[in-house]
N, C-alpha and C positions, 0 to 999 in steps of 0.2 A: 139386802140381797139374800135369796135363799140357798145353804150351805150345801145341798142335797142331804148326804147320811148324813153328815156333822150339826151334832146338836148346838142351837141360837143360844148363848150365855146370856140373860136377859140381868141387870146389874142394877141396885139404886142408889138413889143419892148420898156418898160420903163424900168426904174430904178429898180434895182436889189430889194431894200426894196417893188418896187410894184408889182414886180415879185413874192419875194417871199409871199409877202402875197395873192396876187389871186390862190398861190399854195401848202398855208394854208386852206384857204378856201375850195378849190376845193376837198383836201383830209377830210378835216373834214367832209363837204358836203354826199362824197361821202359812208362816212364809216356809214353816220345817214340813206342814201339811204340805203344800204346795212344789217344795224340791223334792218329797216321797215320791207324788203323785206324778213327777218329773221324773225321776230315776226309774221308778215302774212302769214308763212308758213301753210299745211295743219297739220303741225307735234304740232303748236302751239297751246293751247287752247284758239284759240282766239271766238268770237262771230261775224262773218263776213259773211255775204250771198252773195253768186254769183251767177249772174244769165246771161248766155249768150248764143246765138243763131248761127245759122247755118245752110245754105244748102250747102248738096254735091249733086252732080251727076256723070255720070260716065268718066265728062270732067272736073271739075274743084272742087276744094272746095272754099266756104264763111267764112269766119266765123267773126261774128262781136264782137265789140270794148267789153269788160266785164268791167264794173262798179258797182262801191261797197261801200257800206255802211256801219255802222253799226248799229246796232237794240237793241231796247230794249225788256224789259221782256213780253210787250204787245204785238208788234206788227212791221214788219218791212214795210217800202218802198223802190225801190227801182228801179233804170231809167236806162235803158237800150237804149243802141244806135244803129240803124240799120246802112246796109252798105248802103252806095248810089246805087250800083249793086246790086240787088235782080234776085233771077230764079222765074219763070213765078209761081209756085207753092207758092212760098213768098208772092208774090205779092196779093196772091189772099186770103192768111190768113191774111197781112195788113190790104185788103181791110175791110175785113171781120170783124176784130176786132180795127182797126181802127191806127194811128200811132201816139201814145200816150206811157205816162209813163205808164208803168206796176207796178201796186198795187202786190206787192207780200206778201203773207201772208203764214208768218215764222210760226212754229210749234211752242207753247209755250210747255215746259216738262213740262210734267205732274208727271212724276215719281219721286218720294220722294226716296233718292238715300238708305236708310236706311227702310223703311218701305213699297216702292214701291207701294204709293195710287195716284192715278188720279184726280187732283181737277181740279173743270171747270175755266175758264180763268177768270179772273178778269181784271176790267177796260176795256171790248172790248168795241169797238167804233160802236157807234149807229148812224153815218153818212149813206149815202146812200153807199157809197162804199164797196163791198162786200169783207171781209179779209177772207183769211185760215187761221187756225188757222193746218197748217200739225206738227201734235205733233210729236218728236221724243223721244220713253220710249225705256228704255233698259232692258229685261226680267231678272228676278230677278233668283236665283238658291234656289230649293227646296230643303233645306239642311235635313230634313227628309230622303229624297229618294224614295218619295210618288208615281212619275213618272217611270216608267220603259221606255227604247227606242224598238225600235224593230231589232235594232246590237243588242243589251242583249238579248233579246227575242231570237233573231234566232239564236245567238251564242249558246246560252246553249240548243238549240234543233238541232242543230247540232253536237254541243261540240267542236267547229272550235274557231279562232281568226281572225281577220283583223287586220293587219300591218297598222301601218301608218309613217307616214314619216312626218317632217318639209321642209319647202321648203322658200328659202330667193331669192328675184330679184331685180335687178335694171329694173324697168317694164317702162322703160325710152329710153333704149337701146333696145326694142321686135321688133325684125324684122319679121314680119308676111309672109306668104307663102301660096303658093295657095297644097290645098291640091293635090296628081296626085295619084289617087284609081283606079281599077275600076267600080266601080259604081257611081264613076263622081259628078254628083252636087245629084243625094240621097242617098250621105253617112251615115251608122247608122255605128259607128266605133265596136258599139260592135255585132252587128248584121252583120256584113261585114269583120268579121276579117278570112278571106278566109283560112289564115298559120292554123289556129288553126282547124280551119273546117276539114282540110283535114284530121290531126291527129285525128279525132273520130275511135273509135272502130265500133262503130254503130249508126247507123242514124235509129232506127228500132221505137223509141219514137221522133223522130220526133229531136230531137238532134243538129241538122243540125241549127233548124231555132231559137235555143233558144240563148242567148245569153252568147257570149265568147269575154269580151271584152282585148283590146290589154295590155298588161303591160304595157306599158306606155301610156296615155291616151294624143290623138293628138293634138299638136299645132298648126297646120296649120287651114285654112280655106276655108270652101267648096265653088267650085266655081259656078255661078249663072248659069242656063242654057240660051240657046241662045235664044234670046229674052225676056224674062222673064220680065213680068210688075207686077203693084202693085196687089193685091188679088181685086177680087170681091165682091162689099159689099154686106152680107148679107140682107135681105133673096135673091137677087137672085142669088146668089152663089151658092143656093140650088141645083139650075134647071142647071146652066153652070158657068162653068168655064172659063180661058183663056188656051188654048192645049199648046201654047207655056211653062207655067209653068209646065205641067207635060207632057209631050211630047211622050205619051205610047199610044199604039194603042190596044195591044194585047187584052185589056177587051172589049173593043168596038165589037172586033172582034168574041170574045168567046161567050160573053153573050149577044150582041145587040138584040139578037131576046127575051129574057127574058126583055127586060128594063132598063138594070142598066146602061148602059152609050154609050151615040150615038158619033159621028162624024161630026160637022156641022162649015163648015169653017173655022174660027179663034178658036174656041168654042167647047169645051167637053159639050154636054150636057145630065142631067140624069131626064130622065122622071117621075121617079122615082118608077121605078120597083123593085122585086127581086125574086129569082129562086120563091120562095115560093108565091109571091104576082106580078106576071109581071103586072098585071092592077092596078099596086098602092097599095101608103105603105096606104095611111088614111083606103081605103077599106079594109084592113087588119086588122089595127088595130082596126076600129069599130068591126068587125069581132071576133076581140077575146074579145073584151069589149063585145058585145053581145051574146057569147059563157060562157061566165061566170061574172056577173056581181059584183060581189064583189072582181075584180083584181081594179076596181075604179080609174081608170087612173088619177095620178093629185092631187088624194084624196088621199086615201089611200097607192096607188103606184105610188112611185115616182120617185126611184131611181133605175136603172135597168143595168144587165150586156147584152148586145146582144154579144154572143160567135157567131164566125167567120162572122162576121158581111159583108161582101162583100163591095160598097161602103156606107155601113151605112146609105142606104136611108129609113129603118127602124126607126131607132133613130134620123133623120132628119127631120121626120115629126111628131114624139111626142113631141116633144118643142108645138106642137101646142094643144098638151093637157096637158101642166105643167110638162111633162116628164123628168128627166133628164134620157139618155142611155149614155153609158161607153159601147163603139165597141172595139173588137180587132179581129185579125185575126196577122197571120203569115205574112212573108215577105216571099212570096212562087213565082209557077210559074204564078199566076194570076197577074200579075207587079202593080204595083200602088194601091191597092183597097184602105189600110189604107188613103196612100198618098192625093187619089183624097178625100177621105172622110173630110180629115183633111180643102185641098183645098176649100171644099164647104163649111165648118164650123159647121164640125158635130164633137160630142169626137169620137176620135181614138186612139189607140195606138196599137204598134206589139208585139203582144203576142203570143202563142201558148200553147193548152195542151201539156205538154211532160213530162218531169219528174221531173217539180218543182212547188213546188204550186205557185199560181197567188201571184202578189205581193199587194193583200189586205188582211186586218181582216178578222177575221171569224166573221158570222153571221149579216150581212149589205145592203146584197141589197135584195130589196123588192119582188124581182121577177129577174129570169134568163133566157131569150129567148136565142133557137137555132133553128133556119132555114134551112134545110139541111145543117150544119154545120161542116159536112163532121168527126165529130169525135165520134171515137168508145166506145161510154160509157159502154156497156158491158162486154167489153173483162177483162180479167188481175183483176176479184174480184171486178170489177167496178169501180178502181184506181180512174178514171177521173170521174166521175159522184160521187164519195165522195167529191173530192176536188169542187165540184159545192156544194155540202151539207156544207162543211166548211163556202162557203161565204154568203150563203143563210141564210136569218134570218129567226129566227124557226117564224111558219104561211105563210112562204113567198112561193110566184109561183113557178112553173118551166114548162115553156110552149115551147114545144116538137111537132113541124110541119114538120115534117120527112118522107117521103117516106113509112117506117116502119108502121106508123101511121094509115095509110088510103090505101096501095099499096097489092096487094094480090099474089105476088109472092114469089116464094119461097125463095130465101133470106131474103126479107122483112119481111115474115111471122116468121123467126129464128130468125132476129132481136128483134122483137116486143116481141116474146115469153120471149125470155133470159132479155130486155127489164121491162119485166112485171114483172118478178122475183126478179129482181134486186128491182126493185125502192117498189115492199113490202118485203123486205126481208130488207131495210131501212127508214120505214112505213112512205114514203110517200104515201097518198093517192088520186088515181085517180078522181075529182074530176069531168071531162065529158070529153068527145072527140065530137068534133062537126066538117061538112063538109063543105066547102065554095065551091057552088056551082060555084063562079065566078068565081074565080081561079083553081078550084079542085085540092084543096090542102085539106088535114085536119088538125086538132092539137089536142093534147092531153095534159089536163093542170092535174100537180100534184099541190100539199101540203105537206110541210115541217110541221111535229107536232110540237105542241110548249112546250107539256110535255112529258117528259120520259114512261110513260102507257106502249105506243106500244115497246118501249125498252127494258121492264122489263118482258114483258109477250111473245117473242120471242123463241119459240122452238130452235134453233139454232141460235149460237152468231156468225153469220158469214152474211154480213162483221161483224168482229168484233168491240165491241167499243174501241174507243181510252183510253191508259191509261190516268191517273187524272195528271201524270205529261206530258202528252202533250198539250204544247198551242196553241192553235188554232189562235193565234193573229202572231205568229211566220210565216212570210211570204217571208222575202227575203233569197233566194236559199236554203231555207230547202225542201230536197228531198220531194215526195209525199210518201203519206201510204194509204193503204187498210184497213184505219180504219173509225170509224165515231163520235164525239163527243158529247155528253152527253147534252141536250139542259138545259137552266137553269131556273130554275122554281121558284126559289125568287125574288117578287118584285122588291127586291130592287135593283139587278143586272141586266146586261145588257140583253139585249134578253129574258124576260120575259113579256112584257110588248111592246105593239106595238107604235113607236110613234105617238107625234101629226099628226093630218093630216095637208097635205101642203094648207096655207102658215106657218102657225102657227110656224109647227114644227122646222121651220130656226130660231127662235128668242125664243125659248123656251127651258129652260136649261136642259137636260136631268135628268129624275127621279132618276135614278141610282148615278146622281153625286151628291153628299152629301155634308153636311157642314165639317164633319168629315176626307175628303178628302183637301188635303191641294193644289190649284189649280198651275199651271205652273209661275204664276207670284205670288205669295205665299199669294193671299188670301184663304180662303175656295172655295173651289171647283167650288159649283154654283153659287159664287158673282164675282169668275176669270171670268166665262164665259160670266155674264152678262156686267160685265165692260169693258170687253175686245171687246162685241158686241159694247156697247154704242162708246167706243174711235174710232170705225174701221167706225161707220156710220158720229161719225163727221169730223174724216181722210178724209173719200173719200167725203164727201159731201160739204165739205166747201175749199178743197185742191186741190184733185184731178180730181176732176170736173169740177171744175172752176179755177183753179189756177195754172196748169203749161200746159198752150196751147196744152193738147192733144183731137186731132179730133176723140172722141170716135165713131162716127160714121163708123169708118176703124177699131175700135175696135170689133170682133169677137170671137177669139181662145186667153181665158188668161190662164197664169200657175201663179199660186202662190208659190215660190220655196220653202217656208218654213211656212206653213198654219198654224200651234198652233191650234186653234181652230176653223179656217174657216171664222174668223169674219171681212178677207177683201172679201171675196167671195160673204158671205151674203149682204153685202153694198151693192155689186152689182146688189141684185138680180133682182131688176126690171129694168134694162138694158139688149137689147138681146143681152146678150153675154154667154158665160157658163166658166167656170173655172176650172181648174184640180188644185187640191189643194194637195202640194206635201207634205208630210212629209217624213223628212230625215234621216235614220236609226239610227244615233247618236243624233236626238232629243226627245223630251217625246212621248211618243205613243200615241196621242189626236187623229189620224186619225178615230176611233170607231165614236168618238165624232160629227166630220165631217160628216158620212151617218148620224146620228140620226138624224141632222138637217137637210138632206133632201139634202144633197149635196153629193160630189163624189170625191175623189183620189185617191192615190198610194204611197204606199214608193218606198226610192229609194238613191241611194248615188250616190249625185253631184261629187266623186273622178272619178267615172264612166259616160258615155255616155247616155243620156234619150232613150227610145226606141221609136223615132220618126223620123219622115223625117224630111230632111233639110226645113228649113223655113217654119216652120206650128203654129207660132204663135205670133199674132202681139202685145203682149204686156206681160212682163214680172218684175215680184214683186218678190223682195228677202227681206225679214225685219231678219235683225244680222244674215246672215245667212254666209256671206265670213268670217266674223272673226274668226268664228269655223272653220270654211273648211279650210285654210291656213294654221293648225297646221296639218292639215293631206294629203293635197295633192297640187299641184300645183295649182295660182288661173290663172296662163296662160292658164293652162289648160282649164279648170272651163271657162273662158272667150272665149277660142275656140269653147267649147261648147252652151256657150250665144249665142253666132256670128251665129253656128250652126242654132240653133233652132229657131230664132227669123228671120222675116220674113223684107226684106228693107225696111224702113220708121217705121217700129214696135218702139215702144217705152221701155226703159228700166228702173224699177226706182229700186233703193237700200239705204235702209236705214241702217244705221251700227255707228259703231264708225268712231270720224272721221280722222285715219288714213288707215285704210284699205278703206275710202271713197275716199282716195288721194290717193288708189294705184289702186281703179277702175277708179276712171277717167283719172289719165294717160295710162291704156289701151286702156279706149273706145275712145280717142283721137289717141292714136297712132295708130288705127285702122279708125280713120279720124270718126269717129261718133258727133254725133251732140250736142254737153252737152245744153241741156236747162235751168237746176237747180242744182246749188249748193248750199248746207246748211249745216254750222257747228255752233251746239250750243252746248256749256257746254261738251266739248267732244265728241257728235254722229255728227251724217251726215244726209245729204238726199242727193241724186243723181238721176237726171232722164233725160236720156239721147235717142236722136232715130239714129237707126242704117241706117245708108249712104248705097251708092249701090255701094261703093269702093272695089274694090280687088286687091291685089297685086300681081305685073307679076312674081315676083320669083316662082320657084315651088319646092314644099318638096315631093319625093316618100315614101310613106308609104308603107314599103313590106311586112306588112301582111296583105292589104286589098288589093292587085294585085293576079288577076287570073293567 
């Protein structure tokens, strides 16, 4: 039988005594090989780091020699061997960083397993050699029940349950498969489940384009379109693309005379036009800075929704005034708009008004842009222009450049009227309507009150206000209502009180969070948050920066899959990159927490499909977040969906306990990906792995996403 590394003792003919002892030996030998190879399992608690490398391409895979140590409580090293055969791309990160031993800088825990406090490392070494110190803490359980999730939220504003399910595999035997849909390499499985589509009663709320995802959530894997190369590094991504990655003409075609995306050889590029602004987003946006000065782009306003956002060349160029925008728009007959948005490195996601509220908090973004946005705010009691008031934080924008606005036809004019009625009959207040001579376009900017007055003093409760047992936090698949919420006028509470202005407000504990408040990893509320900011700036600054070879400059489009408080996002913040920080329906509801400081997410349940195109994001962060997921859904699944969303070459990192750390990495192996880091201390993990450009020629029919 073949030993793999272990070299075959080949032996001849002596004396039976000498015989039988070299086959003494060999079985003793073999049995102490054997209990090693047991003890250094990933099942073991042992204290061992691995750290190994790898290039694939779409002809071969590398993967070199793994070497291992082990480490102490300070600090590990740790020498890795390259292959002799490198791809041209290797070569040029050797060169780059030189071919030498790799200083690897192990996480020391910080988490006290009983009282869960962070102390700073002791004994670090004052050499010139730079260590991470990548901590692996394990979040504590708030036995109070101080946190509510937002599954409890929305169940009980439902009065619904989610089933869940255990799921066991030999993730060792995963025969992967090439997905066959048709929508080919931009599968959204739950946005593309065609069987279910057909079964609608009515598409009249738009029905069609919201999301039906499949009962069993796919295994396979989407396959690459023809040609397909790495993304283009921001900023000029902004301006073009590569065609072959999104390979759609139709918008070019509809809107090229407006701006929004041309035709040029190899190359999608976007001028960066939109229906409302064809001479440019800056011009615009001064435009509405100069139209009302106290929106304070940057400063005061930070955080913004742009509803049906086209290719989000709107939100593409307020990065250049501190802006964060969160674009959505449907998966409709305009092909691609999210997609290319996604592609040039602006936030996007496929959303639609229809008959579910958006899957954010109420009262969070600072301002809500729509651009001929093509939706009917006045119809239906105002249904959908409440659900803008839910997410809207009281004082915040609502800036309305509409046809209706400035247009003197007669539709327009019935628009405008009903319009008008509507938004003070919800006292928001008009605040100017100004003309852009350049564009001739105009806009009309409201105001969300920040106290009840106008509420109370209302001849007619219509819309009416929402009852006191309605939560306005309650956002995944809770129908909409024709009601409106009660804004809160004690300090002490949220949305009374405007926050810091940016930069401030990212590192500044929210007023509202109290000592009294018992925080997620169970100190007091605003000592969780600040500790949890401090641990996330020395994480990514001593670790992920510098310590496990990723080329942040290919770094663009991150998701954080399970955000707590935000405080890997804010690490980031002075890198251009932007971050969707996901919080997961069955974790603590902290997403509130996340706008205050000036950042931006979404819930959402990883049992289910992200509502994103294939490969729109090159780099992906899950901290303990499979080891929950696993008692309720497949993490095959879950890893088909990684594979999904994460863009080739993208990096993945996951930190967890560490046997669910050993049952990620023999997927993203069996899926041929590239393990860079392995780390098991004291029980958790770190993994951080980049996704290869392999696909596999089997092919699985999915027959509810086939036309």
């Amino acid at each position: 039988m073949a030993m793999g590394k272990y070299s075959r003792v080949d032996g001849k003919k002596s004396s039976s005594s000498y015989g039988l002892t070299i086959t003494i030996v060999l079985i003793v030998s073999l049995s102490m090989v054997g209990a090693w190879m047991f003890m250094s399992s990933w099942s073991a608690p042992t204290e061992t780091l691995h750290f190994s490398s790898s290039q694939t391409t779409t002809k071969d895979v590398e993967t070199t020699t793994i070497s291992k140590t082990e480490f102490t409580d300070e600090e590990t090293e740790v020498v890795t061997e390259s292959n002799e055969e490198k791809t041209e791309e290797r070569k040029e990160f050797d060169d780059k960083n030189g071919e030498k031993d790799t200083e690897s800088e192990s996480e020391k825990d910080k988490t006290q397993p009983e009282e869960n406090k962070m102390e700073e490392n002791a004994g670090e070494s004052e050499d010139n050699t730079e260590k991470s110190k990548a901590e692996i803490t394990k979040e504590s359980s708030t036995g109070s029940g101080a946190w509510s999730t937002q599954l409890v939220e929305s169940q009980n504003e439902k009065k619904s349950q989610v089933s869940s399910s255990s799921y066991s595999s030999s993730f060792s035997s995963i025969k992967w498969k090439l997905c066959n849909v048709t929508a080919g390499p931009d599968y959204i499985p739950c946005l593309d489940n065609l069987q279910a589509i057909r079964k609608l009663h009515s598409t009249k709320h738009y029905e069609h384009r919201e999301r039906h995802c499949p009962e069993e959530a796919p295994r396979c894997l989407v396959p690459l379109p023809e040609g397909y190369k790495r993304s283009i590094k921001w900023p000029k991504s902004r301006e073009k693309i590569w065609y072959n990655n999104i390979p759609h003409t139709k918008l070019a075609q509809v809107k090229g005379h407006q701006n929004w995306v041309k035709m040029s050889g190899e190359y999608l590029t976007f001028p960066g036009g939109g229906t409302q602004f064809k001479n440019g987003a800056l011009h615009y946006i001064d435009f509405l800075q100069e139209s009302y000065p106290d929106i304070a782009w940057g400063n005061r306003t930070r955080v913004i929704l742009d509803v049906g956002c086209g290719v989000a060349s709107f939100g593409g160029y307020l990065f250049d005034r501190d802006v964060l925008a969160l674009s959505f728009a449907p998966k409709d007959e305009h092909e691609a708009q999210v997609q290319f948005a996604l592609e040039r490195g602006i936030p996007a996601m496929s959303n639609v008004m229809g008959t579910k509220r958006l899957p954010f908090p109420g009262s969070v973004f600072d301002l809500i842009h729509c651009a001929r946005c093509r939706v009917p705010w006045h119809i239906e009691g105002g249904k959908l222009l409440l659900e803008l008031n839910r997410a809207l934080r009281p004082g915040g924008f609502f800036v309305w450049s509409a046809t209706p606005v400035y247009r003197k036809t007669e539709e327009d004019v019935g628009i405008w009227k009903a319009m008008s009625k509507l938004t003070k009959a919800i006292c928001w207040k008009l605040m100017t309507i100004k003309k852009d001579e350049l564009n001739e376009v105009g806009a009309a900017i409201y105001q969300k009150p920040m106290t009840n007055e106008c509420y109370n003093k209302r001849s007619q409760d219509e819309p009416p206000l929402c009852k006191d047992s309605d939560d306005q936090n309650a956002a995944w698949n809770v129908p909409l209502e024709a009601c409106m919420h009660k804004v809160t006028e004690d300090s002490s509470k949220r949305g009374a009180v405007w926050p810091e202005k940016w930069p401030e407000r990212v590192e500044t504990a929210p007023q509202w969070l109290g000592e009294s408040q018992e925080g997620v990893y169970g100190k007091p509320a605003n000592e969780d948050f600040t500790a949890d900011h401090e641990r996330w700036k020395s994480i990514v600054s001593k670790s992920y920066l510098n310590g496990m070879g990723i080329d942040w400059s290919y770094v663009r489009n991150v998701m954080d899959m399970r955000a707590v408080y935000g405080g890997f996002a804010a690490a980031l913040k002075d890198l251009k990159l932007w971050v969707m920080n996901v919080v997961p329906i069955d974790s603590a509801d902290t997403l509130p927490i996340i706008y205050e400081r000036g950042l931006f997410g979404i819930y959402h349940d990883w049992c289910e499909s992200f509502s994103t195109y294939p490969r729109t994001y090159d780099l992906l962060h899950a901290d303990h977040l499979f080891s929950t997921l696993k008692k309720r859904c497949s993490l095959v699944s879950v890893m088909a969906e990684v594979d999904r969303i994460l863009r080739p070459q993208g990096t993945f990192i996951v930190r967890d306990d560490s046997k669910t750390i050993g049952e990620i990495e023999k997927m993203v192996k069996s899926m041929k990906w590239d393990v860079t880091v392995t780390h098991s201390k004291d029980g958790e993990g770190l993994l951080s792995v980049q996704k290869s450009w392999w696909r596999p020629t089997e092919v699985k029919t999915i027959t509810s996403a086939i036309a």
